[in-house]
N, C-alpha and C positions, 0 to 999 in steps of 0.2 A: 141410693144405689152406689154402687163401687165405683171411683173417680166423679164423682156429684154428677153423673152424666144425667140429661132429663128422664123423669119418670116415666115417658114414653119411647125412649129410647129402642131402640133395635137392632138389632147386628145386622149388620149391612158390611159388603166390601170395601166400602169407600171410606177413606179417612174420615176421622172423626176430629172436630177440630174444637181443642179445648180455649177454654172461655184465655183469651190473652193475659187478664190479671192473676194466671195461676199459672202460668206453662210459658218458659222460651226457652227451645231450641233442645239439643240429647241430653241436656243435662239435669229437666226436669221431666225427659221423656220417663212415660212406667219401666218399660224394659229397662234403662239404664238404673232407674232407683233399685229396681227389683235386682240387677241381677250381683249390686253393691249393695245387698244389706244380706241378715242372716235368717233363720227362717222362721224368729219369734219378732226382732228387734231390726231398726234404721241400723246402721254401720258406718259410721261419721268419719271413723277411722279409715274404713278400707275405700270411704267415697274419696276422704283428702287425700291417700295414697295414689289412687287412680289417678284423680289429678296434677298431682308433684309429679308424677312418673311421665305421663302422655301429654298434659298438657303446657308443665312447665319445665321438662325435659331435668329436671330436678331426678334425686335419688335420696334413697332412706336406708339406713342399716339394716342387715336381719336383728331377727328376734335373737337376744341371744339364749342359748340352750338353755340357761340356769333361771328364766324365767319364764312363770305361768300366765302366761295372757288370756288373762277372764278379769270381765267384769264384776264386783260384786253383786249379789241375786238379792233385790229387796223391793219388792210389790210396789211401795211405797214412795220410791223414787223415778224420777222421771230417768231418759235413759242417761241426760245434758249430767243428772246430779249424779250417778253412778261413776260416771265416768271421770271421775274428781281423783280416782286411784294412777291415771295417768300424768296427774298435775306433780306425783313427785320427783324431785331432781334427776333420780335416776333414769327416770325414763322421759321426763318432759322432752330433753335433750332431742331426741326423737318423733315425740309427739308432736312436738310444734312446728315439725314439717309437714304435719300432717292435720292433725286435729283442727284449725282453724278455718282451712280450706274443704272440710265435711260438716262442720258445725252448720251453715248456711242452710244445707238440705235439710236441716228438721223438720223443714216447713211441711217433709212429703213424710209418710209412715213408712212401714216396709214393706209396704206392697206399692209403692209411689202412689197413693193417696193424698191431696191437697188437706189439707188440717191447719186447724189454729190453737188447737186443747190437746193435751197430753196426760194422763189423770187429772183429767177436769183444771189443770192447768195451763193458763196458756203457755205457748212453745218456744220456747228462746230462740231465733234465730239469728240474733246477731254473734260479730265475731270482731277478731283486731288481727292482723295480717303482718307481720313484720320478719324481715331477714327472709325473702323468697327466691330473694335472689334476684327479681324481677320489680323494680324501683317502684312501677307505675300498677301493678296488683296491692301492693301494701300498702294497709293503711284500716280505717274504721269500717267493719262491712254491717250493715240492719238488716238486708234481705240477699235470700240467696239469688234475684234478680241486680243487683248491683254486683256483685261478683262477678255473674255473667258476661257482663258487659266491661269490665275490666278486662277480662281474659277474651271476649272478640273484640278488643278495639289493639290487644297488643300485638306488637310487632312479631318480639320474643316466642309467642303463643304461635303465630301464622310459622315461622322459621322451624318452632319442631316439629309441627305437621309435616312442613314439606321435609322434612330429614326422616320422620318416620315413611312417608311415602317413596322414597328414595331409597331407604331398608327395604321393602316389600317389593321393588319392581328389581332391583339389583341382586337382591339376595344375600345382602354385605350393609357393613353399618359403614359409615363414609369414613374418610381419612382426610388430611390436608389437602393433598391432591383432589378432593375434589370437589374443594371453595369453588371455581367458578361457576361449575354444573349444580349447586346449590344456591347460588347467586342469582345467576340467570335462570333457574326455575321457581324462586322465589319472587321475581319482577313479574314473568310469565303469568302466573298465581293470581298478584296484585294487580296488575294491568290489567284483565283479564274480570276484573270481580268476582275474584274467588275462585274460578272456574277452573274444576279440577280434570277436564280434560286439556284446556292448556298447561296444567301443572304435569300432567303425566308426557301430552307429548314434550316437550321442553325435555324432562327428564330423559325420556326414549329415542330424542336425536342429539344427546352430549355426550360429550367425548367420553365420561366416564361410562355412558353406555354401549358406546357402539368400540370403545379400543379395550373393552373389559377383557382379562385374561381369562385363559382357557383353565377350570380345573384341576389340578395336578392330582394325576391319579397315582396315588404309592404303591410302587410292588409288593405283592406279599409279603415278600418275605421280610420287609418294612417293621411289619406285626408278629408275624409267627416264626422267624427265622426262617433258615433254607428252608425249598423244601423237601 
C-alpha cells in the first residue's frame, strides 16, 4: 500500500501515526515531499532551496535567462546520477546552496513515499554540507534524519522562524529597529518550549507592534498626474 501503511489499513479522521524509524516532523511529512517535488521525479533541488530560503534564512540567485534548467532524460539513471549536469562550475556555484540540503530526502519518492531502491538500486542518501552559512548544520550528513536534527537543535534555524513570524503578523520584514522585539520574542519562544502562542503574543505587545506607523496613502495624482 501507498506510504507502507498496514494492509488493513482504513481511512479514518484521525491521524495516522507513522512508524518513527521513517518519519520526523514537516520535513518528511507526504504533503511537504509531495508539494517539493515535480510530477514524475523527487526535486532535491527545489527541496534544498526551500530550505536555504525558510529554514536557513539563506538566499540563491535566479536562474539566469541563458540557461535551460532540465535534467538530462535517461530511464537508466537514477535521479542522484542525472543530476551530475549541475556538478558543473557554472552552475555548482549555485547548486551547492542548495543541492546538498535536498540530497538527504531521497530516502522518500515523489509522492513522499519511504524507499530504500531506486531502479533496483539502492538510494543514496547521504550528503557533505559546507559554507551554510550556519557553522553547526555543516558537515557529513548519511540520513535525512540527522539533518533534521541539526536544523531543530539550531539557534540560527529558531531566529528565522521567529523573523518570518514577525513578517506575517506585521506585514513588513523587520529593520534594525526592531532587534529588541525580535530578541525578546525569541526568549519568549525559547522559554516557553517552543510555544508559539507565546512567540506571537511577545510579538503583538512590542513596541514594534503596537508604535507601528500608519500607511501612507499617495494622492492620485502621485500616479496619474493632476487630475
Amino acid at each position: 500500500l501507498a506510504y507502507n501503511l498496514p494492509p488493513d489499513w482504513k481511512p479514518t479522521p484521525k491521524p495516522f501515526r507513522f512508524p518513527e524509524d521513517q518519519r520526523m516532523g514537516v520535513l518528511t511529512h507526504p504533503a511537504w515531499l509531495v508539494a517539493h517535488s515535480g510530477n514524475f521525479d523527487n526535486d532535491p533541488i527545489l527541496r534544498g532551496h526551500w530550505i536555504k530560503y525558510k529554514l536557513l534564512g539563506g538566499n540563491v540567485p535566479d536562474i539566469p535567462i541563458t540557461v535551460d534548467a532540465k535534467l538530462p532524460e535517461d530511464e537508466n539513471m537514477t535521479l542522484r546520477e542525472r543530476m551530475h549536469v549541475t556538478r558543473a562550475e557554472e552552475c555548482y556555484k549555485c547548486h551547492s546552496k542548495m543541492n546538498p540540503l535536498g540530497l538527504p530526502f531521497e530516502r522518500y519518492d515523489h509522492f513522499g513515499r519511504f524507499r530504500f531502491l531506486e531502479l533496483d538500486k539502492p538510494v543514496d542518501v547521504t550528503s557533505k554540507i559546507v559554507n551554510s552559512g550556519v557553522p553547526e548544520i555543516d558537515g557529513d550528513v548519511q540520513t535525512p534524519f540527522e539533518l533534521i536534527d541539526r536544523l531543530a537543535s539550531s539557534t540560527h534555524c529558531e531566529q528565522v522562524f521567529v523573523r518570518y513570524v514577525f513578517r506575517f503578523f506585521l506585514g513588513r520584514n523587520e529593520t534594525l529597529g526592531d532587534a529588541k522585539s525580535l530578541q525578546e520574542a525569541h526568549k519568549a519562544y525559547v522559554d516557553n518550549d517552543g510555544s508559539m502562542e507565546a512567540l506571537v503574543l511577545s510579538l503583538l505587545s512590542s513596541d514594534s507592534f503596537l508604535y507601528r506607523a500608519k500607511p501612507v496613502k499617495l494622492a492620485r495624482s502621485s500616479y496619474f498626474g493632476p487630475n
